[in-house]
TIRO-780613 format. One line per 8 residues: for each residue x, y, z of C-alpha. Coordinates in pm, 1 decimal, decimal comma. Each point is the difference from the previous one (the first is absolute). Layout:
BEGIN
X:Y:Z ~ ... $
END
This chain:
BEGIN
13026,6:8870,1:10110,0 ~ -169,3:247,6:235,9 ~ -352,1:24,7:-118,1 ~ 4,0:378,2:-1,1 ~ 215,1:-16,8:-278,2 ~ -230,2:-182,5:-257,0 ~ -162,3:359,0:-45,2 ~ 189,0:273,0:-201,9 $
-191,9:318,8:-60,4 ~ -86,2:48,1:-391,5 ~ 28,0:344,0:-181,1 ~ -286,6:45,8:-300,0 ~ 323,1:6,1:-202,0 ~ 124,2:-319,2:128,2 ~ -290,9:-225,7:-102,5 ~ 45,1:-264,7:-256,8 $
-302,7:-158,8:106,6 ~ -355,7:95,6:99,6 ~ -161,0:-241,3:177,0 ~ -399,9:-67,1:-35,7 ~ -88,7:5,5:397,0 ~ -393,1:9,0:1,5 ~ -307,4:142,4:-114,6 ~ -26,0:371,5:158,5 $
-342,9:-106,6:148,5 ~ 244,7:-278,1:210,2 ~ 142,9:287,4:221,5 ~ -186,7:154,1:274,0 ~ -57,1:384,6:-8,3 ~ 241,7:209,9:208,4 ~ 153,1:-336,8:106,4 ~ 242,6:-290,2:-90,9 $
45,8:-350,4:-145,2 ~ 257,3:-227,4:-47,0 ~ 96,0:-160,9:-329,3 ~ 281,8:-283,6:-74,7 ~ 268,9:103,3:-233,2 ~ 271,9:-317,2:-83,1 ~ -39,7:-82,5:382,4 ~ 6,3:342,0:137,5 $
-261,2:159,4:224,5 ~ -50,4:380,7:-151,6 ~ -323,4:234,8:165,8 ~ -202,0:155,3:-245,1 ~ -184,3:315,1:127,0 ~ -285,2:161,4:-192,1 ~ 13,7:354,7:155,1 ~ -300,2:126,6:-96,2 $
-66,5:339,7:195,1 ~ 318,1:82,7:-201,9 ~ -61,6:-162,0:-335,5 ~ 324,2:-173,8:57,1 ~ 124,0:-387,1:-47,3 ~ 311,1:-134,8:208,6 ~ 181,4:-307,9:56,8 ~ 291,6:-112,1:190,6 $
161,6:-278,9:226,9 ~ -312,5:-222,1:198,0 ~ 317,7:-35,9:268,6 ~ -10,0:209,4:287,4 ~ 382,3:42,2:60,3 ~ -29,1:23,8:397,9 ~ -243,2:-327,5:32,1 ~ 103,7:-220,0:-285,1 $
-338,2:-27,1:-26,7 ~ -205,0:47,7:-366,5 ~ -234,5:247,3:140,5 ~ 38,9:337,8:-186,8 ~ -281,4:-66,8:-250,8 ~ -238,5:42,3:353,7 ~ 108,9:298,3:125,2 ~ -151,2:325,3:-17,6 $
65,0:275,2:-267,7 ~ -10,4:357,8:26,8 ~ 260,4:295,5:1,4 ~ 295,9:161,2:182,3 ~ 1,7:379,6:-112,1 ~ -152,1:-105,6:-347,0 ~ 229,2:-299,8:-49,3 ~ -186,1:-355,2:-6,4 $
79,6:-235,0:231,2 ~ -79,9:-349,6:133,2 ~ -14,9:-88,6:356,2 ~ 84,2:-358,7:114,2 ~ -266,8:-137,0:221,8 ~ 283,7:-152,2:226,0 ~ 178,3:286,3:112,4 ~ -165,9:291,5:-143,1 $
324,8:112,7:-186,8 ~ -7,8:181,3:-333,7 ~ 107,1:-51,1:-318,5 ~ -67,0:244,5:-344,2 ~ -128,3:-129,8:-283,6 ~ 148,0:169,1:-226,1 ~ 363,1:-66,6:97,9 ~ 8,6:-253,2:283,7 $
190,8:157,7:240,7 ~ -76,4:-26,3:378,5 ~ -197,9:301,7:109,9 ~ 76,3:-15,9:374,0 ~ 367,9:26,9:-1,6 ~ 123,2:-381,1:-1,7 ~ 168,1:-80,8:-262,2 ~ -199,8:-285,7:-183,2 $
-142,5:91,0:-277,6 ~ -183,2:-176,7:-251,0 ~ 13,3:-98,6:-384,3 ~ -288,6:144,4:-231,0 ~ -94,8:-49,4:-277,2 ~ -174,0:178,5:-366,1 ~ -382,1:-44,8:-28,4 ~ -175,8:85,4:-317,6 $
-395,1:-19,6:-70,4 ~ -30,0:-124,6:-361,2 ~ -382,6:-213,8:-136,0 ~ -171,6:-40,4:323,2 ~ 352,4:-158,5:171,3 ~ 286,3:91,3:255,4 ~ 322,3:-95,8:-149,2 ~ 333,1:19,1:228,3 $
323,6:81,7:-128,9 ~ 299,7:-229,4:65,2 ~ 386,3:25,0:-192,2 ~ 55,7:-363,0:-2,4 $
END
C-alpha cells in the first residue's frame, strides 16, 4: 500500500467517531502538533489569530516525510494554509488541496472544541 493512501479526507457528515486528541492547552498558539490516531500521523493546528482549529495528514506528500504539523500557518487570499518546512509548498486547511498548482493534495479532517479538549473526526 502506498502510504499516501492511509489518509482519506473526512466530511463533518462522515464522522462516526470523534476522537479525544489532547487537552487544548497541548497545542501551541498559531502553530501545530501531531497526534497518533490507530497508527496514523494527523497535524493538529490551533489557529489562533483566526479563532480556528484544523487537522489533517502529518505526511508531506512530496517528502514522505511526517512534517506538516511544523510548518507554518497563515493565509492565501483569506484561505488558511500550511506550509511544509521542506519545500515551502502549500496546502489549505480547510480542504487539502495543493495551493501551488501540483496536484497533491492532502486529507483533512473535522475538529470540534467541546470541555477543555480537541476532538478529531474520523468515519471509521
Amino acid at each position: 500500500m502506498i502510504l499516501t493512501e492511509e489518509y482519506k479526507t473526512v466530511c463533518e457528515e462522515a464522522v462516526t467517531n470523534w476522537f479525544k486528541a489532547a487537552p487544548i492547552s497541548s497545542f501551541p498558539v498559531n502553530g501545530g502538533s501531531c497526534v497518533l490516531y490507530k497508527g496514523k500521523q494527523i497535524a493538529v493546528f490551533n489557529f489562533t489569530r483566526r479563532g480556528e482549529w484544523y487537522a489533517c495528514q502529518n505526511l508531506c506528500p512530496h517528502k514522505m516525510q511526517m512534517i506538516l504539523s511544523r510548518g507554518m500557518i497563515g493565509t492565501d487570499k483569506a484561505e488558511p494554509k500550511v506550509a511544509c518546512p521542506f519545500h515551502k509548498k502549500t496546502f489549505s486547511l480547510k480542504t487539502g488541496e495543493c495551493l501551488n498548482g501540483d496536484i497533491c493534495d492532502i486529507a483533512t479532517y473535522p475538529v470540534k472544541i467541546k470541555d477543555g479538549f480537541v476532538y478529531i473526526g474520523f468515519a471509521d
